[in-house]
Structure formats: structure tokens, C-alpha cells
N, C-alpha and C positions, 0 to 999 in steps of 0.2 A: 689660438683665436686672434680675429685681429682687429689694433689700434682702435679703429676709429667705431667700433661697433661697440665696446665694450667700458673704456674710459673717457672722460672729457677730454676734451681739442687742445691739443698744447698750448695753442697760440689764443689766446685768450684776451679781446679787444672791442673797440663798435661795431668790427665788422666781421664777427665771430660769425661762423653759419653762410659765409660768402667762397665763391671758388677762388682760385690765388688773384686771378685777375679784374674779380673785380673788386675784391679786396684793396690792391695796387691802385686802380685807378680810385678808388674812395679816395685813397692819401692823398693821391696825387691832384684832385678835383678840391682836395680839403689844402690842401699848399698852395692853389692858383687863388683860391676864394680867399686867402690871406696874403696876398699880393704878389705869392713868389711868380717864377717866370721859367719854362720850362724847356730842357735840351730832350730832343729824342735823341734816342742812340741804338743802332743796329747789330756793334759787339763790345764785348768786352774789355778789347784795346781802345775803348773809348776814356781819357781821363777826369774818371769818376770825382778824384778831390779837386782837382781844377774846377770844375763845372762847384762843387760845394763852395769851394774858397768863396767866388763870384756871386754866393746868395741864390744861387741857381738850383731849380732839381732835375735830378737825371729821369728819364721815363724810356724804358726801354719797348723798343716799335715791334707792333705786330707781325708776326712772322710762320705762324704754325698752323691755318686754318686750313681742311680740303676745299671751306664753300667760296673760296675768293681764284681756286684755281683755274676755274673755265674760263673767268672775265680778264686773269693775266693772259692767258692764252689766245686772246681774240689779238694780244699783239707780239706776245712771249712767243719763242720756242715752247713747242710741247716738250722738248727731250730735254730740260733745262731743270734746275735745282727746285724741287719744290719748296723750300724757303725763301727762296729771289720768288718765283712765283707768288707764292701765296704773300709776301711782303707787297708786291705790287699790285695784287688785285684788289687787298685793301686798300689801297691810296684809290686806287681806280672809282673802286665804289665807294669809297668815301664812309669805310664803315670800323676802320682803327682810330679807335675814342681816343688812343698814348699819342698815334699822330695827330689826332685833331686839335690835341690841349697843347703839342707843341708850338713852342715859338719857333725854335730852330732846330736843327738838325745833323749831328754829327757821323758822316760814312768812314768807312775804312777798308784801306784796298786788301782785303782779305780772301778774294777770289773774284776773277774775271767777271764774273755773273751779276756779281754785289755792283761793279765799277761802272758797269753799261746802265744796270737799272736804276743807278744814283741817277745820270745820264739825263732818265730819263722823267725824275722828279724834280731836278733842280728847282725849275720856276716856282715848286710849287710853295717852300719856306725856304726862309734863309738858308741855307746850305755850305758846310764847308766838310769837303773828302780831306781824311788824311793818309799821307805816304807813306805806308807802314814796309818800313826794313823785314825782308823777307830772310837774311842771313843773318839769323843775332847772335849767330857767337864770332862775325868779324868783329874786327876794334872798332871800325865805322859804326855801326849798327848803333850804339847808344848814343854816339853825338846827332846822329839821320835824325834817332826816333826823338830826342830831348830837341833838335830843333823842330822837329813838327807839332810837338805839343807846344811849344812856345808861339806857331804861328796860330794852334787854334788858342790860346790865349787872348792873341792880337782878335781873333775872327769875335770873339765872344763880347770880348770888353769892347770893341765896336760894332756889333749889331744891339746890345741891351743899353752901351750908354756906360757900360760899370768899368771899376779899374781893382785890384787887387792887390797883395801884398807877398811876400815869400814867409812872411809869419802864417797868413792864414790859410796859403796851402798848407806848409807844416803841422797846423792843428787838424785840417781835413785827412791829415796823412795818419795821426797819431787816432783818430776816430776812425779811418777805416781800417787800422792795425788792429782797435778792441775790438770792434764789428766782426773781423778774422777772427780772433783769438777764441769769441764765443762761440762763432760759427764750428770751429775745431771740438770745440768742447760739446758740442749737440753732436758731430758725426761720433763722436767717443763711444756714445750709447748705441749707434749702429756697430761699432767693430765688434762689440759683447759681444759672444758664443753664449744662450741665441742673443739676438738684438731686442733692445726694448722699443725701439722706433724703427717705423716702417718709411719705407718710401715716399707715401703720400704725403707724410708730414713732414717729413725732412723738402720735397717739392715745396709745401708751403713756403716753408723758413726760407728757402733757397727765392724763390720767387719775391717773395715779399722784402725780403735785404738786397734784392739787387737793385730797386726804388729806391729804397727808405732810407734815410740817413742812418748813420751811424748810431747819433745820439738818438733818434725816436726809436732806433730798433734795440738799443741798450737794455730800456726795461721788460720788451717783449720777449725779448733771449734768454733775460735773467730768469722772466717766468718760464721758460717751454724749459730751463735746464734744473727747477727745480722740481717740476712735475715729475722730470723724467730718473732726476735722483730718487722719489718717490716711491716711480714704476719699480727701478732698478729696487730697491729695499723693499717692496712688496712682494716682488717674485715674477713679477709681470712679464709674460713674452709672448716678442711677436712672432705671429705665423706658427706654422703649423709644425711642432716636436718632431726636430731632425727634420726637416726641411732642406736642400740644398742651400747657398750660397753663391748667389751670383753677383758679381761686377757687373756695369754695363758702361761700354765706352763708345768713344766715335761722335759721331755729329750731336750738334744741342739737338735736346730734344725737349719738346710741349704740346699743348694741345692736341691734336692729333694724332701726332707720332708716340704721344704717353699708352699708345694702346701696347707697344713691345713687352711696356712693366706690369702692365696689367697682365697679358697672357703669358710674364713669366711666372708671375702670383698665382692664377688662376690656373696653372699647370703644378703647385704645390713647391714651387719656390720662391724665394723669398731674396728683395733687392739688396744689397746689403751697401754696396758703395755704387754713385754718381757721377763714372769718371770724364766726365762733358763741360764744356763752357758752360751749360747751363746747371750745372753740376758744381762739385765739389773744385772745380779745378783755378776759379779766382781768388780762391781762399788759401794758396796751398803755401803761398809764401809769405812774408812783410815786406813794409818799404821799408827800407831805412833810415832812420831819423835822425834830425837835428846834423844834417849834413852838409851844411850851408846852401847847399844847391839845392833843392826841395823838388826840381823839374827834373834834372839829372837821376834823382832818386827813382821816382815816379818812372823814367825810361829804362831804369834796370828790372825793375821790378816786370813791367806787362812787358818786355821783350822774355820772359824768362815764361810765359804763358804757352803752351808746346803746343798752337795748333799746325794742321796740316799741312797751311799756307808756308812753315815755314822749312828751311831746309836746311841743312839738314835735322829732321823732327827728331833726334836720340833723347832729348829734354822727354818726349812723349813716355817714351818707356823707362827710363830710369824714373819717371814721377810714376807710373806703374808698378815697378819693383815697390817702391814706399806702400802704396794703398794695396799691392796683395799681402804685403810681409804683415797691415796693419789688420784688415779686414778679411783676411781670410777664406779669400770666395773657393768654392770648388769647382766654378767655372765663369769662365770671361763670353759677354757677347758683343760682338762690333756692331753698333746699327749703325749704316751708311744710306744716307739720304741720294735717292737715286740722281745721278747724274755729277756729286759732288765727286769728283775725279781724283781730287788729291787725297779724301778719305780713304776711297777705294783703293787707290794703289798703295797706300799707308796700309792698308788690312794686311796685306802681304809680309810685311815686316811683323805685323801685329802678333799675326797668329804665329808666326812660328818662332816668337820672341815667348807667348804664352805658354804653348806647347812644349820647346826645346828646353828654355830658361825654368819652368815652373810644371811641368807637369800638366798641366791643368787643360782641359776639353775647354772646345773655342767653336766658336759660332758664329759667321760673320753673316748679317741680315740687311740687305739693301732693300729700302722699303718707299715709299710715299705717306703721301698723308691721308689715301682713301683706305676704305676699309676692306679691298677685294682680295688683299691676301692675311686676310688675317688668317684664315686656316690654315693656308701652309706655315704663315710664322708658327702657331700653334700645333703642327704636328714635326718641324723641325725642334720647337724649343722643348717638346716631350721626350723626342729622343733625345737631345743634351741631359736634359734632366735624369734621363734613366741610367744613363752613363756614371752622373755623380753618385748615385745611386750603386753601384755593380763595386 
């Protein structure tokens, strides 16, 4: 049976009973009404303790809606990423509340599509793109990326008026290290054989720590990991007895595109690992600390983050080998957001890295964010499933 029908909500706060997002923006409407000052950010490689150090909060930008695609399209390509899409349709209508509360705005040249559509928001907040090293295991690659975060430094502390210190990124460093550490400790209860936490709430946790600070998410983690010690010493499990075991990797995935998890639930399996940006995968290392250089740190660390953009991606699968050896799935899915080109050709390596290296049935699902295939996804992810199954 599952989670959330049967026990109380791990996450237990004011804004208990809210979906991730708008949970998120609670905080974040509840951080601006107490005078803080807000950066959007569109990935990942955005530096999260820098933006801290500065007194500043992170709020990361809408990106997953179908109902924003038609109104990008009046200027977009149609055959274009529907995340560049649907990110720009919201600015367009004026209906992303993360963009509205920002003050400013930080991009990252993370594919073609993201560089043009920045392009084409500039005017609209403060704005600074950064030049992200697409070879990070040259020797260059960590001096590139440590100077580009030193120039959004320079962007930040002259658009708010503030200045900083290399102390207080270092304690923002040493709070997103605990933030990890717990976050490790929640996925723990997913690797169980079965799992005591399901996707949805692991989405939560994930959702809501990619806002929240460190410290305000400290006592909310400590609660969701005693609950779930709880679960675990009561006998609690999720999903349905003997259920497969699936990984899902490939593009972030929300809003919309959450329908994959659901139809792989709904087809009598069960998520067990997050392997996505918006996933499991900013957690997977630490910075390192008390390094003198606190910028330098910060550039090793998100150059070590294996998305597609970069090349050679091997970082992508050897952090694979780690989450199947940990989580045990009996099958891997790629969902590739249509049009996102360097995912797609990455699946190529993916699957026969899954298959060859691990045995394990593989599924690659190019999708959008409408609902018109959901039934084939659902009668391709039946047949995976009956495989784990045989």
C-alpha cells in the first residue's frame, strides 16, 4: 500500500497539505516579507552558497508547465525543448510567481536553447548568464568555472548594493554539506528492499531543499528521518509486495513530465532512485572545506555534476554504477525531453552501459509535457515491467 494514503506526511510544517510548489513559494513570499532579496535560478550550476553568503535566497524558475507552451510558440520554435518553452511562456504571461518575486536572475550556458531564450528575457530583471566549462576534466575547466563565479559575485554584490566575505561562503559551504548529508540519509530509506518512502515524498524533500536553506531545512529533515526510522521499525512498506524496481534518469523532471512516475507506479512499480538534476544528483558529492579558496571549492564540486552539456559525460555513468550497486533497481528508464539533443544522443551510451555493464532492461522515453502519449508511455513501461517480472 502506499505512503501517502495510509501514514502521516513526512514533511510536517505551515504548509503541510500544499503541493511542493507552492509550499516553496510560501517560504519564499515568507523570506521577501522579512526583507530578504531574491536570485531566480534556471540550474543547478547556479552557486547556491554564494547567492547564501550575500543574505540572498535562491528560488528556482518555472520550467515544467504544458499550459505556457502554446504562448512560447507564438514566438519559439515548435520543435524546440519543451522546458526553454514552457520557462518562456511563463515570463511571457506573466504567470511564474519564483520569477515574479525575483529580483534577479542567474542563466547558464547549459544548452543552446537556454542561451537564446535568456536572450530574450534580459530586459526583463537584472540578469547575469554564466560561462559554464563544458570539458571538466581539462586542467582549465576549474580555473573557467572559479572565475565565473567570481564574476557573478562581482554581478550580485553590485546589483543588491552587498559585499561578502570568504568566512561566510565557507559556512554556506559547511550548511549545504549538512543539507547533503541528510538529504543521503532520507534516500537510505528508498535503497531498503522494499523502500519505506516513495517518490512523491522524496519529490517533496527534493523540491523543497532546492529553496530552502540549509539551516530552515535542518529541522524539517531531521523530522521526515525520524518518521521514517519509525516506518522502517514498524514494518511499513511501500508499494505493492514484490513490485519491480525502477531507476529513472535523464532530463529534470516536474510538473508535468511527473506523469512518467506516476505511470510507472500505476503500472505496479515502484520509483526507487531520482537519477536527474532535479533529483538525487546535487546531493551526490561535498564541497570541500576550509580550503582557503572557498570559490575554488564551490568550482570543483558543480563541475563534478554529469550533465549532458558536458563532454565527455563518463562522470554520468560511473555516478550510475554507485545508485544501481546502492538502490538496486531491476530496471533503468531514460526520459528525454523532446528535442533536448545531447540527452538523446547520451541514451545511446546509456542503455548499452545499463544493459552490457548491469544486465538490467532499459527504456528510453522521449516525451513532452502534454498528455497525448501517455498511453503509449503506459503500455511501453508494462512491457518493461513484465520483463522484471519473467
Amino acid at each position: 500500500m502506499h505512503t501517502h494514503t495510509t501514514v502521516e506526511p513526512l514533511i510536517d510544517d505551515e504548509y503541510t497539505g500544499e503541493p511542493p510548489a507552492k509550499r516553496l513559494l510560501a517560504y519564499l513570499q515568507d523570506q521577501r516579507e522579512r526583507g530578504a532579496k531574491i536570485v531566480g535560478t534556471y540550474c543547478g550550476y547556479a552557486p547556491a552558497e554564494l547567492i547564501r553568503a550575500l543574505g540572498l535566497v535562491r528560488a528556482s524558475l518555472c520550467a515544467f508547465s504544458n499550459a505556457t507552451i502554446e504562448a512560447a510558440e507564438e514566438v519559439l520554435p515548435a520543435n524546440l525543448c519543451p522546458l526553454v518553452k514552457s520557462s518562456y511562456g511563463f515570463i511571457m504571461k506573466d504567470t511564474c510567481p519564483f520569477f515574479a518575486i525575483s529580483d534577479a536572475v542567474i542563466g547558464e550556458t547549459t544548452c543552446d536553447g537556454k542561451k537564446k531564450m535568456f536572450e530574450l528575457i534580459a530586459d526583463r530583471k537584472p540578469m547575469h548568464v554564466m560561462d559554464l566549462p563544458q570539458l571538466p576534466d581539462e586542467p582549465e575547466a576549474i580555473d573557467d568555472w572559479a572565475a565565473a563565479i567570481r564574476k557573478v559575485r562581482r554581478f550580485l554584490e553590485s546589483v543588491f548594493g552587498l559585499t561578502t566575505r570568504d568566512d561566510r561562503i565557507e559556512a554556506a559551504i559547511r550548511e549545504t554539506n549538512a543539507k547533503s548529508r541528510r538529504m543521503n540519509e532520507i534516500f537510505e530509506y528508498a535503497a531498503l528492499n522494499p523502500p519505506v518512502i516513495g517518490w512523491p515524498e522524496l519529490y517533496d524533500a527534493l523540491f523543497l531543499a532546492q529553496g530552502a536553506s540549509g539551516d530552515d531545512m535542518a529541522p524539517i529533515l531531521d523530522g521526515v528521518l525520524k518518521k521514517l526510522e519509525t516506518r522502517k521499525r514498524d514494518g511499513y512498506v511501500y508499494g505493492p509486495k514484490g513490485a519491480p524496481r525502477v531507476m529513472v534518469t535523464g532530463c529534470p523532471l516536474g510538473g508535468d513530465s511527473l506523469k512518467v512516475l506516476h505511470l510507472i507506479e500505476e503500472a505496479g512499480g515502484v520509483v526507487v532512485a531520482l537519477d536527474a538534476c532535479s533529483g538525487m544528483k546535487p546531493y551526490a558529492n561535498m564541497i570541500e572545506e576550509d580550503t582557503g579558496d572557498p570559490v575554488r571549492a564551490m568550482a570543483a564540486r558543480y563541475l563534478k555534476i554529469p550533465c549532458s552539456c558536458m563532454t565527455p559525460n563518463d562522470r554520468r555513468l560511473t555516478e550510475m554504477d554507485r545508485l544501481i550497486e546502492k538502490f538496486k533497481p531491476g530496471a533503468v528508464v531514460d526520459v528525454v525531453l523532446q528535442a533536448c539533443h545531447s540527452y538523446s544522443i547520451e541514451s545511446i551510451k546509456v542503455g548499452k552501459h545499463v544493459q552490457g555493464t548491469h544486465g538490467l532492461p532499459f527504456l528510453k522515453i522521449v516525451t513532452d509535457y502534454s498528455q497525448s502519449d501517455v498511453g503509449q508511455i503506459r503500455t511501453r513501461v508494462e512491457a518493461l515491467l513484465e520483463m522484471c517480472r519473467q
